[in-house]
N, C-alpha and C positions, 0 to 999 in steps of 0.2 A: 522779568516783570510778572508779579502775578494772574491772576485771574482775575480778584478783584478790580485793580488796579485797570486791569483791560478797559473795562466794563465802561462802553460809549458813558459819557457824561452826560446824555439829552434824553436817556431812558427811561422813561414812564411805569408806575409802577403799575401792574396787573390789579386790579380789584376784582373783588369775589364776587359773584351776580348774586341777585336780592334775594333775599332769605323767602320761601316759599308763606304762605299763608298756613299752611299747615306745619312748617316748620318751624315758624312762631309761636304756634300752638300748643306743637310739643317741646318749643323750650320753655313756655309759662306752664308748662304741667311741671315739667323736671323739674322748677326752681318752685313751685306751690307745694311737691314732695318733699322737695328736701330741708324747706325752711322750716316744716310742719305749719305749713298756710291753710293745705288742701282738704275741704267739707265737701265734696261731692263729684262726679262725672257721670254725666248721662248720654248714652251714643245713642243715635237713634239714625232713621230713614237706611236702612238694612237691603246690602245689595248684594247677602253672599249666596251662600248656598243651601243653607240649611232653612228648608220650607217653614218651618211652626217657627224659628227664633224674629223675636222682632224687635226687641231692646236689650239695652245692658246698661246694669247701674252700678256704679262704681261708690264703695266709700273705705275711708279709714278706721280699723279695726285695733282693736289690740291683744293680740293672744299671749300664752305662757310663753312662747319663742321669741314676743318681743312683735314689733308694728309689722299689719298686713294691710293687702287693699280686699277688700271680697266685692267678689264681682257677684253678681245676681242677673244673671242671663234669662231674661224675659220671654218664655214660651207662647204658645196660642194659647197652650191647655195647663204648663207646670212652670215652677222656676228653678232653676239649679244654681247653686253656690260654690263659689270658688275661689279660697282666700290662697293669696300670691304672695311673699315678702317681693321689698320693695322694687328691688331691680329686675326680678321677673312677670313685675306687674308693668313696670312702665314700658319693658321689650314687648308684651301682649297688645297693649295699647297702642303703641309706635304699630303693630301692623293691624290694628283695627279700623285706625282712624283714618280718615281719608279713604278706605280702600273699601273694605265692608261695612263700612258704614258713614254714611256724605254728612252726618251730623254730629253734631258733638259741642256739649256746654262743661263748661270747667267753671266749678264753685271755688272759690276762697275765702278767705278773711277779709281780703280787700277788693275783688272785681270777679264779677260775671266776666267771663269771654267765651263765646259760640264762633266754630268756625262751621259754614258754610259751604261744602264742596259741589262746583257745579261742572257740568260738561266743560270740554274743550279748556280746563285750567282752569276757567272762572273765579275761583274759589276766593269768598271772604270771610273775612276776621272782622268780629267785632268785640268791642270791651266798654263796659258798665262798671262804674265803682259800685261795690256793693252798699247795700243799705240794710243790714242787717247786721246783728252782733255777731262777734266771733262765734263757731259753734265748740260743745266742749264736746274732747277726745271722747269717741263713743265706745267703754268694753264690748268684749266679742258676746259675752253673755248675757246682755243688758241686765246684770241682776242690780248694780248700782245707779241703773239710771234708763230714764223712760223719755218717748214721746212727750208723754205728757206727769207732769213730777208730782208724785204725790203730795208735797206739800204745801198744793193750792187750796185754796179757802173753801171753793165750790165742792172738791171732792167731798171736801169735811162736811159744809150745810147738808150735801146730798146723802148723806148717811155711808161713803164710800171706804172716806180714813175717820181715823181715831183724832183725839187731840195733837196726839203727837205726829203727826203728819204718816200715820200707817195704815196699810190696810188695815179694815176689819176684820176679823177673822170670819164672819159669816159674808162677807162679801169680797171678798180674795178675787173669788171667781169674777165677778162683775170687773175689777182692777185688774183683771187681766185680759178682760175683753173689752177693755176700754183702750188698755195698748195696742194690742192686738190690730183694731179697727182703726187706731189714729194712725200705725205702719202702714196697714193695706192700704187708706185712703192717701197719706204721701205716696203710695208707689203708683193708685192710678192714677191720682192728678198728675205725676211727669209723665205719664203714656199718654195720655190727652192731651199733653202740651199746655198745661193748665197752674205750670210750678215755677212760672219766669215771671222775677222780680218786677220786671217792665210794665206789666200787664198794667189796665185797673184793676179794679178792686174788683175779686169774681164776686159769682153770688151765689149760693146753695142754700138748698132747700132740705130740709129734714122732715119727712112725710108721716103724721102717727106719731110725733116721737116722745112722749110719753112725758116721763118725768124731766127728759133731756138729759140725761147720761149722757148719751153721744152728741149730743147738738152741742154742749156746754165744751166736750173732748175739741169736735172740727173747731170752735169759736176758739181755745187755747190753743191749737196744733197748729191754725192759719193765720192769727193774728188779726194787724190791721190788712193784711191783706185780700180779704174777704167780708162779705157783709152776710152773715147767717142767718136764717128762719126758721124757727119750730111752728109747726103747725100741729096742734092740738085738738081731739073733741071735745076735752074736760073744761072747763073757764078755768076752775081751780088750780088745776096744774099752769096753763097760760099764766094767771096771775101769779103764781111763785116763780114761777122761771123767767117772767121779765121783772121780778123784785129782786131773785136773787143776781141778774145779769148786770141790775142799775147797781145791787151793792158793789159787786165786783167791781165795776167802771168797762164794761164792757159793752163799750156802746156800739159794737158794730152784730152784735145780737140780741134776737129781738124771738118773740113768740106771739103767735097771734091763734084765734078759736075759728076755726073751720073742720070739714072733714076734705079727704082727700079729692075727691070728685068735683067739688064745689067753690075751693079755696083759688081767686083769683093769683094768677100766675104771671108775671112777665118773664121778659130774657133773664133767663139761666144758663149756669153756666155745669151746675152738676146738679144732682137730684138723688136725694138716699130715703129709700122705707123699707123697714125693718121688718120683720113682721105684722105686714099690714097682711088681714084676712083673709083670703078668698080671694074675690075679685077686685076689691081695694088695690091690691098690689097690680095691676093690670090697669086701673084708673091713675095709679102712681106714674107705672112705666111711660102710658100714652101723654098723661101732664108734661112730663118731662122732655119726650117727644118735640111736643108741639112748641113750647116755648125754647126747642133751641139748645138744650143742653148735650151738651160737648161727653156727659160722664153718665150714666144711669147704674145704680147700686142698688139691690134690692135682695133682701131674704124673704120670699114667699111664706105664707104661712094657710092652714087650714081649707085647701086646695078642694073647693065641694061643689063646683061647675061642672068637669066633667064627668065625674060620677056616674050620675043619674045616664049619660050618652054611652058609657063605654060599653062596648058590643064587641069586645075583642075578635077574632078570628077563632073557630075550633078547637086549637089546638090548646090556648088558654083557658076553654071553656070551664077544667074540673079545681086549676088551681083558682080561677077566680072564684070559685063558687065560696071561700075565704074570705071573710071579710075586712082582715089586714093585707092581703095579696091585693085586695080593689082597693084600697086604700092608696097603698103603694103604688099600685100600678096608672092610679088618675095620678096620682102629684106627679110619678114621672113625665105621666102624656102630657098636663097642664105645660111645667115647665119647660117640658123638650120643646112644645111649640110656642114656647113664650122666646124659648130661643133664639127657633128659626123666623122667627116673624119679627124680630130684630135686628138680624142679619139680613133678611129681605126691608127693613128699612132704613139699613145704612150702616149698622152697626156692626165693628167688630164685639163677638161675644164670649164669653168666660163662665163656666159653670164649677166651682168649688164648695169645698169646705170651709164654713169660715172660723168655726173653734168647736174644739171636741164636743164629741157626747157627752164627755163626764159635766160640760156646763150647760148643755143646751140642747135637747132632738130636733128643735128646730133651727138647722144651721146652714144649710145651702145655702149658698148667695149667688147669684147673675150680678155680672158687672158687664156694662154695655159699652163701647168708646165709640161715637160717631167720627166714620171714616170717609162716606161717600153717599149721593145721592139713592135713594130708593129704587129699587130695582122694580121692574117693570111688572104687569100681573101674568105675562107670558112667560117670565124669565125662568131660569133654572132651579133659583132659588122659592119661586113660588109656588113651581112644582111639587118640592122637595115637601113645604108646609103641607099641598092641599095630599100628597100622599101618607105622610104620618097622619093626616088627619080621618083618612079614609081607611088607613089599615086599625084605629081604633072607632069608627064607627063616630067620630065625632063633626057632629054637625053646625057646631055653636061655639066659637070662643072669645071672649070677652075682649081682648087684647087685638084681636083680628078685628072686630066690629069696630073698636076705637080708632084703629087704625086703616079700618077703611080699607080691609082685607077682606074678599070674599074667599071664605072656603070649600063653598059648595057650589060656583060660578053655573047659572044657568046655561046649560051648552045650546047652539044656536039646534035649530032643525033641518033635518040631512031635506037636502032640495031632492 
C-alpha cells in the first residue's frame, strides 16, 4: 500500500495563517508594478539610522535601458536620486517598508492604499479607490512633458507660450521656473502630509504674487483639490487674474487687493511669497504662522532690517568695511535667523537653491513644515537664536517681534 493510500481519511488540511498587513501591501505593490498601474510611493515616519533622511519618494521613470523606479531620498538639507530597474527596486522596498520606515502609501491607476505600521503588530491596511485620472508614463528627462503642459490657455494669455503651445523664446526661463516650482511644491506638500486624495479641499495662499505666474501654476498642478489665493497690491493685475481665472473656468482660484500685512487670513493649509521685500517676507512668514499652515515657502528678497544693526565682531571689521560683504553678510544674518526662529516655532526648516543664477540672483527659498508645538523661551533652540543674534550685534528682528520672540530678554537683577 502506498503512502497516499495510507493517509488517515479524517485528515484536515493545514491552512496558511493570514497574510500580514504589510504583506498585502507588498503584494498590491508587486501587482501595481507589473501591470504598469503604479503612479507613485511615498515612505514616510522614518525609524532607521540615518540622522538628516526623512522621506523617500518613489516613481516610475523611463530610461534608454528601458523602465526604472527613482527613488528621491528625502534629506534635512539635500535629496539624492536613485533609479533601480524593477526587481531591484521592489527587493529595496520589501526591506524598507514596515521596518525603516512604519508608513507607506501606494498610488495607482485605480486605489490609494496606506499601510500603517504600529507597535506590537498593530499594523493597518487601508484602500481608497482613486479619484483621479490615470497618470501618463513620466520620461527620465522631462523634456517631453511637464508638471504643468505648456499647451494651456493661461500660459499663452500670460505671455509664457506662443500660439502654438511653446515657450517663448524670451521667456524660456520663466517655463522653466514655473516647472521647477510646480515639482518642488508637489514634493513638499507629500512631506507635510498635504498630498492625500481623502483630504478636503487645502487652501493656499500666494503672498505678492504679481502677475500670478505661480498662483495660475499651484491652481493647474492641484486641481480641484485646492482652493487658491493671490493676493496682490496692484487692483489691475487682481482684475486680470480673476478675468483671466473665470475664462479658464477655474473656479477654485481666486485673486483678491491687499498687501501682505493686512490681508485677512483664515485656516491654511500652505502659504508661498516670492520675493516679498525686506520685511514683507517676515510679515508673510508670521501670516502663515498664525493661521495654521502645515507648509511655509518663501524666497526673501531685499533684506534691509538688519543692516543698519550689524556690528560684527573684530575680526570682520576690515572685510565689512565692503559694501557688498554687508550686503551679504545682513541677508545671511536676516535669514539664518529667520531660520532658526522657525525651528524654535515648530518647524522643520530647509534653506536652498531654488533655480540658477543664470535666471534669477534672487533665488534662496526657506521652506518651513510644521512638526511640533513651539519650543519654550528657555529652550535650546532659543538660545541658539538669541546667540547668532548677539554674535551680530543685532537687536531687532522683524520675524522675532511677530512671533513674539524676545531677542534681547531683559535679564532679572542678581539679588
Amino acid at each position: 500500500m502506498d503512502a497516499l493510500a495510507a493517509a488517515p481519511t479524517n485528515t484536515l488540511p493545514v491552512s496558511a495563517p493570514p497574510a500580514s498587513a504589510r504583506d498585502r501591501f507588498l503584494a498590491l505593490l508587486t501587482v501595481a508594478l507589473t501591470e504598469g498601474q503604479l503612479s507613485k510611493i511615498t515612505l514616510g515616519k522614518y525609524r532607521g539610522t540615518t540622522p538628516t533622511l526623512r522621506n523617500v519618494f518613489v516613481r516610475p521613470v523611463r530610461l534608454k535601458s528601458g523602465p526604472h523606479l527613482s527613488f528621491v531620498w528625502r534629506h534635512t538639507t539635500r535629496d539624492l536620486t536613485e533609479n533601480l530597474p524593477p526587481p531591484a527596486a521592489l527587493a529595496r522596498l520589501s526591506e524598507l517598508i514596515g521596518r525603516d520606515f512604519l508608513d507607506a502609501h501606494l498610488f495607482t491607476d485605480t486605489q490609494t492604499v496606506q499601510l500603517q505600521c504600529e507597535p506590537e503588530g498593530r499594523d493597518r491596511l487601508t484602500q481608497q479607490v482613486a479619484n483621479r485620472p490615470p497618470p501618463v508614463s513620466e520620461p527620465h528627462d522631462r523634456a517631453k512633458h511637464h508638471l504643468i503642459p505648456a499647451d494651456r490657455p493661461w500660459l499663452r494669455a500670460l505671455g509664457i507660450t506662443n500660439g502654438q503651445g511653446q515657450p517663448r523664446a524670451d521667456m524660456a526661463h520663466k517655463f522653466r521656473q514655473i516647472q521647477k516650482f510646480a515639482e518642488l511644491v508637489q514634493h513638499l506638500l507629500a512631506e507635510a502630509g498635504l498630498d492625500q486624495a481623502d483630504t478636503p479641499p487645502l487652501r493656499l495662499v500666494d503672498m505678492g504674487c504679481g502677475k500670478g505666474y505661480l498662483t495660475f501654476a499651484l491652481s493647474e498642478l492641484l486641481g480641484s483639490r485646492a482652493e487658491v489665493l493671490g493676493v496682490e497690491l496692484r487692483p489691475a493685475l487682481v482684475d486680470a487674474g480673476n478675468a483671466l481665472a473665470q475664462k479658464e473656468g477655474l473656479a477654485q482660484l481666486h485673486f483678491i487687493a491687499g498687501t501682505i500685512a493686512d490681508t485677512p487670513l483664515e485656516r491654511l493649509d500652505a502659504l508661498i511669497a516670492l520675493h516679498a521685500c525686506d520685511t514683507a517676507t517676515d510679515d508673510a512668514l508670521a501670516r502663515g504662522h498664525a493661521a495654521g499652515a502645515r507648509l511655509l515657502l518663501v524666497a526673501p528678497c531685499c533684506q534691509k532690517e538688519i543692516r543698519p544693526q550689524l556690528t560684527a565682531p573684530p575680526v570682520f571689521a576690515e572685510p565689512l568695511r565692503h559694501g557688498i560683504w554687508q550686503e551679504r553678510h545682513a541677508e545671511f544674518a536676516t535669514d539664518a535667523l529667520r531660520a532658526l526662529l522657525l525651528e524654535w516655532a515648530g518647524y522643520r526648516t530647509k534653506v536652498f537653491e531654488f533655480i540658477s543664477h543664470e535666471h534669477t540672483a534672487k533665488n534662496l527659498m526657506i521652506a518651513a513644515l510644521r512638526e511640533r508645538p513651539a519650543a519654550s523661551a528657555a529652550s535650546p533652540l532659543a538660545r541658539q537664536v538669541r546667540e547668532l543674534a548677539r554674535f551680530y550685534g543685532i537687536r531687532a528682528h522683524h520675524l522675532a517681534t511677530q512671533l513674539g520672540f524676545e531677542l534681547c530678554p531683559v535679564e532679572a537683577p542678581m539679588a
